[in-house]
N, C-alpha and C positions, 0 to 999 in steps of 0.2 A: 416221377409223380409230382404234381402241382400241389403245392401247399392250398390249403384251404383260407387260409387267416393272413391278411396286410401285414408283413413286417416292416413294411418302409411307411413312418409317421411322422407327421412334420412334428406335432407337440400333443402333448395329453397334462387334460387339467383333471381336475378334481371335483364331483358333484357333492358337495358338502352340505346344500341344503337337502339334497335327498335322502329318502326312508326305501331302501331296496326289498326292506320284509314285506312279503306278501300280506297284504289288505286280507280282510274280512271276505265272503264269498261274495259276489253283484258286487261287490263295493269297486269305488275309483280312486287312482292315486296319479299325481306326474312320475315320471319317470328319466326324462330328459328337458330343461329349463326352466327356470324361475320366475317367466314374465321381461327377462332381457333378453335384449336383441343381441349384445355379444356374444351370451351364453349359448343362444338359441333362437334365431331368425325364421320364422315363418317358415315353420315344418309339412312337406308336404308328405312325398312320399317315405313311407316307413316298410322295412323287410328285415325278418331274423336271416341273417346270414350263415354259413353253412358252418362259423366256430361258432352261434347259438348267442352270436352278439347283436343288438338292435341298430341295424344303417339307416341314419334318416336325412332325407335329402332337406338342406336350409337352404329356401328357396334365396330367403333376404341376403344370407350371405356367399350367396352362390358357391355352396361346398357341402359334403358328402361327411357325414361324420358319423364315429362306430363309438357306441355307447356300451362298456364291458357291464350288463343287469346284473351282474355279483358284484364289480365293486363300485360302480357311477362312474367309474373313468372313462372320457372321453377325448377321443383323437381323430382329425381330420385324416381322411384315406383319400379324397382327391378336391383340389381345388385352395385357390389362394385367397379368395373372401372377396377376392375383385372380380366384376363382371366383367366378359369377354373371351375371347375366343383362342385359344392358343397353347401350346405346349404337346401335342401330340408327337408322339417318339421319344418323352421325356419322363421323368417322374411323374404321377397323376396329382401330387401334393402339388407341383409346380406349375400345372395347366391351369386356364382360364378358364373356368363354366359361367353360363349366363343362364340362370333360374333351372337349375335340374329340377327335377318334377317325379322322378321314381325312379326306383332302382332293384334290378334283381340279379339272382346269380344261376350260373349255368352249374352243372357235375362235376369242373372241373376247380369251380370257385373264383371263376374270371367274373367281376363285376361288370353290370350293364347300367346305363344310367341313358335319360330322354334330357336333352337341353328344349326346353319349350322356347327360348329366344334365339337359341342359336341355331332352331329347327334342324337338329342331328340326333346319331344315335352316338354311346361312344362306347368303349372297353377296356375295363385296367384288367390287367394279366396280373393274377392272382402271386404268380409265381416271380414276376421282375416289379411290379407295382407300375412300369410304364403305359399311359393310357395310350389309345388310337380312336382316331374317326373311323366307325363303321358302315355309315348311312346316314346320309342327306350331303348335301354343299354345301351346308350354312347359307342360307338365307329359304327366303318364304317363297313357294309355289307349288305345283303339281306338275310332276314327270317321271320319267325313267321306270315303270313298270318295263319287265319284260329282259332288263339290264342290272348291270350291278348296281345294289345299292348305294355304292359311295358316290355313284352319279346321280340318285334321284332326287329330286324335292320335297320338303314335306310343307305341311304349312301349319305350325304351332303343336306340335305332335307332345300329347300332355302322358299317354301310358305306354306300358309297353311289359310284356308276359311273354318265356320261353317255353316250350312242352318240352316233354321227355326226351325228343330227341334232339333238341338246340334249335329249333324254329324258331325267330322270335317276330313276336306279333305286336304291331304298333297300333296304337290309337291317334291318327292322321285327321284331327279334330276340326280344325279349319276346311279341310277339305273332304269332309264328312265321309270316313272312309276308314276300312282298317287296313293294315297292307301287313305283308307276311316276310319274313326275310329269311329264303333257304338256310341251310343250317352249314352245309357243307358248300354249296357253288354260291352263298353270296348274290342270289337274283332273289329283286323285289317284284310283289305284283299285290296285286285290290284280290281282296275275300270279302269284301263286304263292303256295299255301299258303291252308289253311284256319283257320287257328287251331290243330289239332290238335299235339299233341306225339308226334308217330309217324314214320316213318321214310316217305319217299314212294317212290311205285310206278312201275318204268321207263316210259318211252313212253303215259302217260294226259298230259294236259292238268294243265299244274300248277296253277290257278287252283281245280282242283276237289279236289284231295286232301294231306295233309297233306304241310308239310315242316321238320321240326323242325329249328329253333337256326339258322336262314343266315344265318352270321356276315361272312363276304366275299363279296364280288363284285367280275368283273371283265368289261368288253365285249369283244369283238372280231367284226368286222363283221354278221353276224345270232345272235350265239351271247351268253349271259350266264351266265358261268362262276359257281360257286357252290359255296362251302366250307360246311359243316354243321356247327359245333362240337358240338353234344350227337350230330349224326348219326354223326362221325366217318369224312368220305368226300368225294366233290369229286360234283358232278353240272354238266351244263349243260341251258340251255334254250336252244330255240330260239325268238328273239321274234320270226320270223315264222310259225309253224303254234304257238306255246306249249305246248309236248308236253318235257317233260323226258326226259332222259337219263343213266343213269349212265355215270362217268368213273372213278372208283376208290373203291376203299375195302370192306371188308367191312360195314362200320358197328359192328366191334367197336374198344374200345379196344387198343390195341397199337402194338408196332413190328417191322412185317415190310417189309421191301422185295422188289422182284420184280413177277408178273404181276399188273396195275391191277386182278383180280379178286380177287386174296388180302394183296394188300398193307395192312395196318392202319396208321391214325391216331389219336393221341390227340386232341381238343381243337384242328383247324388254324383258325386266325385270321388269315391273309392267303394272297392269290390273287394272282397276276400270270401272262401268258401274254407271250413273246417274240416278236419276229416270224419266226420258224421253226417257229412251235405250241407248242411246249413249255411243260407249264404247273409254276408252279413255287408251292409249297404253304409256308407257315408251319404247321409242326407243334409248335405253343406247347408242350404237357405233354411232348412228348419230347424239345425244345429243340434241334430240330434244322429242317433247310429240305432239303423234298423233291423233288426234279424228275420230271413223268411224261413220257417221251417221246414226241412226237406218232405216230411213226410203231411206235414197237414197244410201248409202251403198258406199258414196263416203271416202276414208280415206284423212285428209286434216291437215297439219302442224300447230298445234292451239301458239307453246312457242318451244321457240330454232329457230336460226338460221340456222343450217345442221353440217356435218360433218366437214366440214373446223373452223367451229367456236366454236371451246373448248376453256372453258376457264368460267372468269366471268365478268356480266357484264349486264348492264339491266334494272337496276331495278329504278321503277316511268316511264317506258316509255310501249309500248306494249310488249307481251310475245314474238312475231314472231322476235323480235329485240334483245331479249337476248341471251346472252353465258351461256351454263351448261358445265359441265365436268361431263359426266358419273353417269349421274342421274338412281335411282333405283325405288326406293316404288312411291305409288300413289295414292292418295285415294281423293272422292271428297264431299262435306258438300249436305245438304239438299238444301242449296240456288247457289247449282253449283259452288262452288267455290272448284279449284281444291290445292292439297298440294300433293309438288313433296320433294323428298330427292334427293338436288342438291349432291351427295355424297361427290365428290374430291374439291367441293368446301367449303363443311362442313357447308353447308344452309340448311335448309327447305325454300322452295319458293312458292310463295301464284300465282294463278292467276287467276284473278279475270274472271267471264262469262261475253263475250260480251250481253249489252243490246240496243235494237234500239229505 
């Protein structure tokens, strides 16, 4: 049996300026760095991990770090702070990443991580800590559907989401496309997206028509939820008939909230769904985090102020009252509590679910 939880760490500091007591309900708090770059570089992607600790990828310091939310301790699980490419077949604390961009875990507790520069997928084995390349060649292009993925190319590949049975699905962003990577044989291919940079068309087969910029993605049981950045709007698929669907957005830039038919996005760069449906949007250029509600399909401003209010600033009070600056990853706990990577602020930020 594989361990769940990193035992191999290169070092763990201490978060001593944080407050790990839970906030007030809607209210916002940090939860990982203090506005330093050593502490905390430019956080993208954010995932509770299967010991219930927060991973979040520092993009600035190219490495992967576990944040224990009971005590603020935090320890590097893969990466040396230097950018580059190297160390596969070795500890993952000792490899080179160049700008991870998100990370998730499979059943057995094996870490996946997207290098966006080093266009790869990679994998620490939960149970030795040694990473491997899974997919791509390291460098930028479009190839090798059809073949193993350690052969294909990607080009800037920013997400990347497992299903239940270890598929895992990448967001192949440069080359406007998602691709899917068997779980057992290791063959890549395109589910979605032709290349095109055009906006795609409700309920056709997504494999066949464009779909520009899919920046995030998120699973839940046959559905893969899917944010647009250049589209500006939310769409899903279903991966068992592969026929897309839209979720919201007009595909114009803006900031509307309201009916998921007229509500505008700028730019959204993270996706996460709750286990109540509700999906919940990183809307990076309006610096603010969107919730659509499953049942009334209204999308409605939950943390961030709007566009005019970059910056930071917020926290102990409600989320709708805070400043982000160009917030990215997003992931939300089992008791609905959501974790944003405030990026330019160099946070992780907690916010808590409203309760009545």
């Amino acid at each position: 049996m594989k361990r769940s939880a990193f035992s191999i760490a290169l070092f763990t500091l201490t978060l001593a300026h944080a407050t790990f007591a839970a906030p007030k309900s809607g209210a916002i708090d940090s939860v990982f760095g203090n506005g330093q770059k050593d502490i905390c570089n430019q956080p993208f992607g954010v995932e509770i991990g299967p010991d219930g600790a927060l991973y979040v990828c520092e993009v600035g310091n190219h490495r992967i770090t576990r944040v224990d939310l009971k005590t603020g301790k935090h320890t590097v699980v893969a990466g040396t702070g230097k950018a580059g490419y190297s160390g596969d077949g070795g500890p993952a604390t000792k490899a080179e990443l160049n700008e991870p961009y998100e990370v998730r875990f499979d059943v057995l507790g094996d870490m996946y991580l997207v290098e966006m520069k080093n266009h790869i997928i990679r994998r620490v084995d939960s149970e030795t800590g040694k990473i491997s390349t899974i997919a791509g060649k390291g460098k930028a292009g479009f190839g090798g559907d059809g073949g193993p993925a350690v052969k294909a190319m990607f080009n800037r590949p920013h997400s990347l989401a497992l299903d239940a049975v270890g598929h895992i699905y990448v967001a192949d962003i440069g080359n406007h496309r998602i691709r899917r990577i068997h779980a057992t044989k290791g063959v890549i291919e395109t589910i979605a997206g032709n290349g095109e940079k055009k906006m795609p068309k409700r309920g056709h087969l997504a494999n066949n028509i464009p779909v520009v910029g899919p920046r995030a993605l998120f699973v839940t049981d046959s559905d893969l939820w899917i944010a647009l950045r250049e589209g500006h709007s939310v769409w899903k698929m279903n991966l068992g008939t592969g026929r897309l669907a839209f979720v919201a957005g007009t595909g114009k830039k803006g900031f509307t909230d309201g009916d998921a038919n007229e509500a505008t996005f700028n730019g959204p760069k993270g996706i996460t769904v709750d286990a109540d449906g509700h999906v919940y949007i990183v809307d990076t250029e309006n610096q603010v985090i969107r919730k659509i509600d499953a049942d009334t399909r209204e999308v409605s401003t939950i943390a961030g102020i709007g566009p005019k209010a970059r910056g930071y600033g917020g926290d102990g009070h409600a989320a709708t009252k805070a400043k982000m600056d160009r917030p990215h990853g997003i992931c939300v706990d089992a008791k609905g509590i959501l974790y944003i990577g405030d990026t330019n602020n160099h946070r992780v930020r907690r916010v808590m679910p409203w309760r009545d």
